[in-house]
C-alpha atoms as a printed R data frame, in Angstrom:
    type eleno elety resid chain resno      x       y       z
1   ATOM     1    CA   UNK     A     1  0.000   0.000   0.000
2   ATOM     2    CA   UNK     A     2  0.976   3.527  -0.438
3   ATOM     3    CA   UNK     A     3  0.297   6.885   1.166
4   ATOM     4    CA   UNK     A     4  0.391   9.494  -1.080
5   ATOM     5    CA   UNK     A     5 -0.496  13.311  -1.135
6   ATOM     6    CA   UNK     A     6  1.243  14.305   2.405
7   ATOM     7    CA   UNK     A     7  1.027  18.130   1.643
8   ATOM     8    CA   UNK     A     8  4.751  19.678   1.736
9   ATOM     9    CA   UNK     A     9  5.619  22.698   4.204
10  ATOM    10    CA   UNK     A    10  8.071  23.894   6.325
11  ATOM    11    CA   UNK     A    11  6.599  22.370   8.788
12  ATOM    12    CA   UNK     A    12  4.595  19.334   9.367
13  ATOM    13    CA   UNK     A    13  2.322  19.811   6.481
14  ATOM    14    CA   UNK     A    14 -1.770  20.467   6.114
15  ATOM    15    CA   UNK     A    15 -2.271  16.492   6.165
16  ATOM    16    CA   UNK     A    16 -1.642  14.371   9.512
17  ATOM    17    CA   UNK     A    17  0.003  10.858   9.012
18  ATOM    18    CA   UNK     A    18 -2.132   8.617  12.022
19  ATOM    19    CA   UNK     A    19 -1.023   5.311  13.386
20  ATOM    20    CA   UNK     A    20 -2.143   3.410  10.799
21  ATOM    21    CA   UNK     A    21 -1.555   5.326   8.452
22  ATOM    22    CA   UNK     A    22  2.117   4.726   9.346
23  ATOM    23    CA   UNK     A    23  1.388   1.155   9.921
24  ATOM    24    CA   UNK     A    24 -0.009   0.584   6.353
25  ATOM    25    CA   UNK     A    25  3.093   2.094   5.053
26  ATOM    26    CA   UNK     A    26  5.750  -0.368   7.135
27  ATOM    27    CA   UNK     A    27  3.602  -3.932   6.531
28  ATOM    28    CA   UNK     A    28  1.751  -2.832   3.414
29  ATOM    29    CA   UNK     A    29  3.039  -4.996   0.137
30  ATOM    30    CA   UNK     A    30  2.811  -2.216  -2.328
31  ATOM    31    CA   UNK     A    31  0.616  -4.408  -5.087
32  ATOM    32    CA   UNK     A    32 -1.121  -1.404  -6.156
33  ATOM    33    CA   UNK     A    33  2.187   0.532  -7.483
34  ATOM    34    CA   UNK     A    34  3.264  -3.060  -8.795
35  ATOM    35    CA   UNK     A    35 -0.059  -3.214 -10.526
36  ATOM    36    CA   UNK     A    36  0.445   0.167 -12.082
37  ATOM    37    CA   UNK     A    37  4.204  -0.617 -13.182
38  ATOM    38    CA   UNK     A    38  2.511  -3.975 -14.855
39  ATOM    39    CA   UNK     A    39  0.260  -2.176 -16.920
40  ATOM    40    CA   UNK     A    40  3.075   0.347 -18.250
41  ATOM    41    CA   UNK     A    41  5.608  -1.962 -18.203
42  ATOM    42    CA   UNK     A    42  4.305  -5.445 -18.786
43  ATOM    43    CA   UNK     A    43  6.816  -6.607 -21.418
44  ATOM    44    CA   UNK     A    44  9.999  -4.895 -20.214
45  ATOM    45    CA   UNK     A    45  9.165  -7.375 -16.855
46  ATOM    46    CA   UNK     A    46  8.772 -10.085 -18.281
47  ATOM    47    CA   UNK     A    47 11.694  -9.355 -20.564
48  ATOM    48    CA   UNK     A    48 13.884  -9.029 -17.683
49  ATOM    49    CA   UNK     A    49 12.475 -11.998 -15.828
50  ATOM    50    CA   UNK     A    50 13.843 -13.952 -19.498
51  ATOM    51    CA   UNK     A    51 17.114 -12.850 -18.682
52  ATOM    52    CA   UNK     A    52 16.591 -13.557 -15.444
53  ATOM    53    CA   UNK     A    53 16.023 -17.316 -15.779
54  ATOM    54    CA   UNK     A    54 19.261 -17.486 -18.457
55  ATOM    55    CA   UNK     A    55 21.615 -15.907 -16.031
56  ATOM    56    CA   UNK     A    56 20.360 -17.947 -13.262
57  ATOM    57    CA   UNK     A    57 21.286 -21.320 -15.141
58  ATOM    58    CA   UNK     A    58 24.224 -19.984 -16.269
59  ATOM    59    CA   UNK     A    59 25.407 -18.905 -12.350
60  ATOM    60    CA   UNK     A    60 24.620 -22.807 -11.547
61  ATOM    61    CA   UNK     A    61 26.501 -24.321 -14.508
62  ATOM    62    CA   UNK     A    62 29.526 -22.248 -13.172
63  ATOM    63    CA   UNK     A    63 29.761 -24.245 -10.103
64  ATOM    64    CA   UNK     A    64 29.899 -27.405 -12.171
65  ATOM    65    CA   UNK     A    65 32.342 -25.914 -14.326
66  ATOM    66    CA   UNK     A    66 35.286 -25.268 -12.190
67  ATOM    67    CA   UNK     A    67 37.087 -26.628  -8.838
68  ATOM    68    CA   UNK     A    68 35.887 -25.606  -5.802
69  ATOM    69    CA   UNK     A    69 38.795 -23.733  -4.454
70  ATOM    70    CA   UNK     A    70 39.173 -20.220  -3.151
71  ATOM    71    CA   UNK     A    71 39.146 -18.422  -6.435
72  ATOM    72    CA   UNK     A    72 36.309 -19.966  -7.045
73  ATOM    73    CA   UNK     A    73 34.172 -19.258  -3.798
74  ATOM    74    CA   UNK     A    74 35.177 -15.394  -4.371
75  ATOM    75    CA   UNK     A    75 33.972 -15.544  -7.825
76  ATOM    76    CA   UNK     A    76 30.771 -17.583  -7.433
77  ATOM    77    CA   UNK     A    77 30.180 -15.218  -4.407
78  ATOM    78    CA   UNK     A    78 30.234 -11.848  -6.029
79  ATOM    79    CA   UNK     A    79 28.714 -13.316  -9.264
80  ATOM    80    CA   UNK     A    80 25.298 -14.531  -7.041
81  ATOM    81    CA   UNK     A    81 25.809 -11.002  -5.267
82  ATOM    82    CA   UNK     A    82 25.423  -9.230  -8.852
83  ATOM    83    CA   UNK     A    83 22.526 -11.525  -9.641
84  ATOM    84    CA   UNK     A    84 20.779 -10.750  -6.437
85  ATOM    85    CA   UNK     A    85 21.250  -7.141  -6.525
86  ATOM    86    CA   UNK     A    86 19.984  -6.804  -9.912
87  ATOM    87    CA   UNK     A    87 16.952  -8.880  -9.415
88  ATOM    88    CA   UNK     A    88 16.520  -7.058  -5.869
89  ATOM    89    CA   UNK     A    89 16.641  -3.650  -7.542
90  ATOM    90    CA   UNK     A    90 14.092  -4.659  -9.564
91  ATOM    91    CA   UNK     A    91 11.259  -5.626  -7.264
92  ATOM    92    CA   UNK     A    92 12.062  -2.526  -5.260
93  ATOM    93    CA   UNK     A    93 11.908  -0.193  -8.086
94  ATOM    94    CA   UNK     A    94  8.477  -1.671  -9.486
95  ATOM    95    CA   UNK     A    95  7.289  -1.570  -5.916
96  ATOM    96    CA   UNK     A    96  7.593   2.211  -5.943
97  ATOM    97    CA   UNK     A    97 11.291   2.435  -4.473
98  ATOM    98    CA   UNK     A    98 13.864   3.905  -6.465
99  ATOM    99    CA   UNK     A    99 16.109   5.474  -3.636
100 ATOM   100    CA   UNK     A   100 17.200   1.891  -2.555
101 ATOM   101    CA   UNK     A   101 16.789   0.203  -5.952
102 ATOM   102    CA   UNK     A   102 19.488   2.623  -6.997
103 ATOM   103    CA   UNK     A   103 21.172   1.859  -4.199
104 ATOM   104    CA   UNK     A   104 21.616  -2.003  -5.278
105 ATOM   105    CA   UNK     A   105 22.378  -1.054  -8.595
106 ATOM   106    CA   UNK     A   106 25.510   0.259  -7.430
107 ATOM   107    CA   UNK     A   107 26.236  -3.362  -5.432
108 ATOM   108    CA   UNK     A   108 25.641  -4.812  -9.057
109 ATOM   109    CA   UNK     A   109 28.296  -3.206 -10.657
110 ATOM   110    CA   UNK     A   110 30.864  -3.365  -7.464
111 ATOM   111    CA   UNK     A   111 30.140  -7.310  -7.411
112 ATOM   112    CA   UNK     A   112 30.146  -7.671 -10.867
113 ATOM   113    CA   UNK     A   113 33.867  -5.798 -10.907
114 ATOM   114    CA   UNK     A   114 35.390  -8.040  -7.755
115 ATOM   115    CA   UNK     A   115 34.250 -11.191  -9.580
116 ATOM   116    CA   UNK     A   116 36.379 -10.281 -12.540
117 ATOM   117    CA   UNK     A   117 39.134  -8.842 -10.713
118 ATOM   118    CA   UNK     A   118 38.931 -11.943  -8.125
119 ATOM   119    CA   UNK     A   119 38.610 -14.792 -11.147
120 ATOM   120    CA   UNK     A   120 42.226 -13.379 -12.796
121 ATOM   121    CA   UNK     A   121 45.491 -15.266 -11.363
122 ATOM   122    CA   UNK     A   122 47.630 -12.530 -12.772
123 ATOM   123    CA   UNK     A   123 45.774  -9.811 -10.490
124 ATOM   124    CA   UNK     A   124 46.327  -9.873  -7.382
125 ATOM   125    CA   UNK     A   125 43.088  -8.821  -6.252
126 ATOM   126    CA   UNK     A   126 42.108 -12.285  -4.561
127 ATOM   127    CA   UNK     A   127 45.095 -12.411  -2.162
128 ATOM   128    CA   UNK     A   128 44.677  -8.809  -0.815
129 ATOM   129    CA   UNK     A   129 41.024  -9.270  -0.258
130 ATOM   130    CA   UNK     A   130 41.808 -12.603   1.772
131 ATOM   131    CA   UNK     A   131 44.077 -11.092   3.367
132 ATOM   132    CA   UNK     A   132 41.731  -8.449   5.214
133 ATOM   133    CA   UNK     A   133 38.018  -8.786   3.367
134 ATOM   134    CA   UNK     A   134 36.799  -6.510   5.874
135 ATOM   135    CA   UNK     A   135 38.976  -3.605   4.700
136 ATOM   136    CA   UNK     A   136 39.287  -4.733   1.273
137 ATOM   137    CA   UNK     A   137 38.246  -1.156  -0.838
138 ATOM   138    CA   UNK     A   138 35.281  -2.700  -2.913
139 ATOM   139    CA   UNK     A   139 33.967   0.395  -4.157
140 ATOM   140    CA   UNK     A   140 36.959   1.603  -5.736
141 ATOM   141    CA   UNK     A   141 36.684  -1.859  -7.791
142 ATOM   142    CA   UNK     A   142 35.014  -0.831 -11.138
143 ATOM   143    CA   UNK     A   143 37.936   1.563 -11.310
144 ATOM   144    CA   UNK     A   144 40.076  -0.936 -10.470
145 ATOM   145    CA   UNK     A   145 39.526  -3.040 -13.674
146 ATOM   146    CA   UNK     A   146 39.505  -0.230 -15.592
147 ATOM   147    CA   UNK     A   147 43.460  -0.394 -14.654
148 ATOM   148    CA   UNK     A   148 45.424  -0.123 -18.461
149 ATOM   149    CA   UNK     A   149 47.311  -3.297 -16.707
150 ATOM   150    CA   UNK     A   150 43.640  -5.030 -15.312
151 ATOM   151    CA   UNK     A   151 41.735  -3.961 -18.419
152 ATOM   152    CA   UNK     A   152 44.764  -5.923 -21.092
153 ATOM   153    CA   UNK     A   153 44.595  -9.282 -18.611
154 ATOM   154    CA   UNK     A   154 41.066  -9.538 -18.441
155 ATOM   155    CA   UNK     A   155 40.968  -8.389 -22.292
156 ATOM   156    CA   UNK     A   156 38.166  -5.995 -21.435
157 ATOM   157    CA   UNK     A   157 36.299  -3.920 -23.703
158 ATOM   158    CA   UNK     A   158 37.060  -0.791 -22.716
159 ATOM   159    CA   UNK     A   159 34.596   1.394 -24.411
160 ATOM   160    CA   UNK     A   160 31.315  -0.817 -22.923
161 ATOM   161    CA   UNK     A   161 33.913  -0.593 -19.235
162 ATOM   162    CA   UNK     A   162 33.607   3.063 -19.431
163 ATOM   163    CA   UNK     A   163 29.233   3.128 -19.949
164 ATOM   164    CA   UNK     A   164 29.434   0.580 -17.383
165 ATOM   165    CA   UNK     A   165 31.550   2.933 -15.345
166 ATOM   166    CA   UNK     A   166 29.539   5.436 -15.774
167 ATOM   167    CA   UNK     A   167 26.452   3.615 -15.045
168 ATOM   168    CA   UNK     A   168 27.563   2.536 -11.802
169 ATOM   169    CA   UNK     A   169 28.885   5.976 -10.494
170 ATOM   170    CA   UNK     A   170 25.288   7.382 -11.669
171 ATOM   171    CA   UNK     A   171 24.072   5.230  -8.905
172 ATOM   172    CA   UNK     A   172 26.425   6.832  -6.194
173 ATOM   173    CA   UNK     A   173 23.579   9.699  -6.459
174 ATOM   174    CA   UNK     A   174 21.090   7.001  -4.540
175 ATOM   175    CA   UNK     A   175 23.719   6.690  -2.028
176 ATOM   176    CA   UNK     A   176 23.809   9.710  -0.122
177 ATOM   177    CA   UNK     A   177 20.514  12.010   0.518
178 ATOM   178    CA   UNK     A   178 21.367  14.075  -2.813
179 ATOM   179    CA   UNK     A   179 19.310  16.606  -4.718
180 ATOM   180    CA   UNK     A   180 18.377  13.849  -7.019
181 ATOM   181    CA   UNK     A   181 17.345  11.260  -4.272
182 ATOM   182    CA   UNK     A   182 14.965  14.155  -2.262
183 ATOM   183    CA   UNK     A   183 13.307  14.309  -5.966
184 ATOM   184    CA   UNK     A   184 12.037  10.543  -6.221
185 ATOM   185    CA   UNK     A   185 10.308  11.453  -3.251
186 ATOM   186    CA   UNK     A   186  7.963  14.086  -5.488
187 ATOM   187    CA   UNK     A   187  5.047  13.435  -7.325
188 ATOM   188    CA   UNK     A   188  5.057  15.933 -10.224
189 ATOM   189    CA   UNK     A   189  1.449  15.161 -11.373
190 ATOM   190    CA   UNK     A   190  0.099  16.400  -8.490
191 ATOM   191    CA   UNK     A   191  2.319  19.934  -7.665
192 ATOM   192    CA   UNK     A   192  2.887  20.094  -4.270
193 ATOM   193    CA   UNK     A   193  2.329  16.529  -2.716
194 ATOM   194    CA   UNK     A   194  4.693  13.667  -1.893
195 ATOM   195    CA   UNK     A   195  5.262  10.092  -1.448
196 ATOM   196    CA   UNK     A   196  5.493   8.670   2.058
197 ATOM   197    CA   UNK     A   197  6.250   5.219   1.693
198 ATOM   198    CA   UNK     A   198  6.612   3.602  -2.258
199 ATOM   199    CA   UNK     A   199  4.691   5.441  -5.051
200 ATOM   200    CA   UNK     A   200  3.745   5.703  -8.813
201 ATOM   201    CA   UNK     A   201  3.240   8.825 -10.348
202 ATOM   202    CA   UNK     A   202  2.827   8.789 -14.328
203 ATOM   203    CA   UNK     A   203  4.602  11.894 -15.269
204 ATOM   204    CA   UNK     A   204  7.656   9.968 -14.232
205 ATOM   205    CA   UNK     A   205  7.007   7.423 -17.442
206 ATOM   206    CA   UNK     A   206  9.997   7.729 -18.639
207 ATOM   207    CA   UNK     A   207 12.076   8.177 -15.877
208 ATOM   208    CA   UNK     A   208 10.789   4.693 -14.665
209 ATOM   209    CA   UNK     A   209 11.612   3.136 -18.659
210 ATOM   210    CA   UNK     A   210 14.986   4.033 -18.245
211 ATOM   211    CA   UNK     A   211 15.407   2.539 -14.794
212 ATOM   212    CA   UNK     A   212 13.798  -0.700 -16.321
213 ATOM   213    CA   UNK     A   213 15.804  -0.724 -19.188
214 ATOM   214    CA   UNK     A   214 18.974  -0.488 -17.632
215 ATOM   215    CA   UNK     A   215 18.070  -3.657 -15.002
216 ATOM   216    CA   UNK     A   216 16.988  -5.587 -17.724
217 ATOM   217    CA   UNK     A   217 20.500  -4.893 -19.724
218 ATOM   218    CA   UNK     A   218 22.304  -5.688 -16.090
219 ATOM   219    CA   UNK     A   219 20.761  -9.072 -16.445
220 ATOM   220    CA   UNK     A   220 21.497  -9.533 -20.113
221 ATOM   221    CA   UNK     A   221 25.043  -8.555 -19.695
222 ATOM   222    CA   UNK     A   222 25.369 -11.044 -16.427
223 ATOM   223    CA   UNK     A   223 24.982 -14.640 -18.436
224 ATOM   224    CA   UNK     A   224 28.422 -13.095 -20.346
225 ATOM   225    CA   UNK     A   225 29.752 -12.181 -17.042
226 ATOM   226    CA   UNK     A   226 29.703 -15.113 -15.579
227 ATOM   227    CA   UNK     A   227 31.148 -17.362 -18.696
228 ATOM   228    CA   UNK     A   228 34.078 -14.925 -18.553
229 ATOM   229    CA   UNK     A   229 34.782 -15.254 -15.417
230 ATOM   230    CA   UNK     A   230 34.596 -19.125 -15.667
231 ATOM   231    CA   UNK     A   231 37.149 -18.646 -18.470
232 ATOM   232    CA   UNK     A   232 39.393 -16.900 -15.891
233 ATOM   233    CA   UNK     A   233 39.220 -19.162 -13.140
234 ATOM   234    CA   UNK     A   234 39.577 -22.333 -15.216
235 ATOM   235    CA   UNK     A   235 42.479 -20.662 -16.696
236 ATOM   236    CA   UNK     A   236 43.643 -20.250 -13.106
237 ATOM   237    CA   UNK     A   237 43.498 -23.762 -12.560
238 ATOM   238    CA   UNK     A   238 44.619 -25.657 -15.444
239 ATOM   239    CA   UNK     A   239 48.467 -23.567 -14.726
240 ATOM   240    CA   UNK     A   240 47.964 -25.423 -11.345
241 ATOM   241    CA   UNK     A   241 47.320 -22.423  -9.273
242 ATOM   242    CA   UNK     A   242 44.384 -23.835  -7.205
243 ATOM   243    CA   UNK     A   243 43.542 -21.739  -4.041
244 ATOM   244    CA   UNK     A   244 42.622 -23.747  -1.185
């Protein structure tokens, strides 16, 4: 469920928020803003629950593929990790949540960089992050393959490296309580109300087919992911260099 059309102010607003008003918001599934988001955005759904499905196999056939050693784990770890993220962003964006769907869109491309980097014997990513994973700086790690040194050894494409760059830092704006973030909370087609709780508001159409398009590429671009990262880590192995 959603509560919509708190009035804004510079103080508490013309509209009080009761009890269960609250409560609705906090245990309330949000079917009616996934019901809206279905009837806009039927096909790019189901489109993204296709690629879904693909990646999904593919993430299992990986742990068939290759010995289960420490390189391995890593790999398999942050690969599920991108999965999850993606599909998490998702449902929370289609539930009427970008803030923290952005948020996990950010995780995607993090994980996605740490399985590559992890994956590579020549990099010597894998050791420092065993070493202290607590410390280890993951969010510097989609600059980190971007490395002229990274980027050769993993024979990256460093044209779609820099979109996907970009993508990722776009994300960092969900992160902190920007500008941008304090405008999902807005419903333009209705001047001077806002969302408490998830929401739907149709002069954000296109906003919304962006966000969906880019979630549905994420999963696209995964299924490769992963089979490159297989590469990597069988590579790894058949030189002998198994890490217990």
């Amino acid at each position: 469920m959603t509560t919509e059309g708190h009035e804004t102010s510079s103080h508490r607003g013309s509209q009080d928020l009761t009890v269960e008003d609250l409560r609705a918001v906090l245990l309330g599934d949000n079917a009616d803003v996934r019901a809206q988001f279905l009837n806009h955005f039927g096909e790019m759904i189901n489109d993204f629950l296709s690629h879904a499905v693909r990646a999904y196999g593919r993430l299992q056939a990986f742990g068939r593929g290759v010995v289960l050693d420490r390189r391995a784990a890593w790999s398999e770890a942050f690969l599920f990790s991108a999965f999850n993220s993606s599909l998490t962003s998702c449902h929370l964006l289609i539930s009427g949540l970008p803030t923290p769907a952005g948020n996990l869109m950010r995780h995607y491309g993090e994980a996605c960089a740490m399985a590559l980097l992890c994956s590579h014997r020549a990099i010597d990513v894998l050791q420092r992050l065993d070493a202290d994973p607590a410390r280890f700086p993951v969010d510097s790690a989609v600059q980190t393959v971007r490395k002229r040194r990274n980027s050769e050894l993993l024979r990256l494409n460093t044209g779609a490296w820099s979109v996907f760059q970009s993508i990722t830092q776009w994300y960092d704006t969900y992160s902190h309580a920007t500008v941008f973030s304090l405008a999902t909370q807005a419903r333009l087609s209705e001047r001077g109300q806002i969302f408490v709780g998830a929401g739907f508001d149709e002069f954000k159409l296109d906003g919304y087919r962006r966000e969906l398009t880019i979630r549905v590429s994420s999963m696209h671009r995964l299924h490769d992911m992963i089979a490159a990262v297989e590469r990597n880590v069988k590579a790894a192995q058949s030189h002998g260099e198994q890490y217990p």
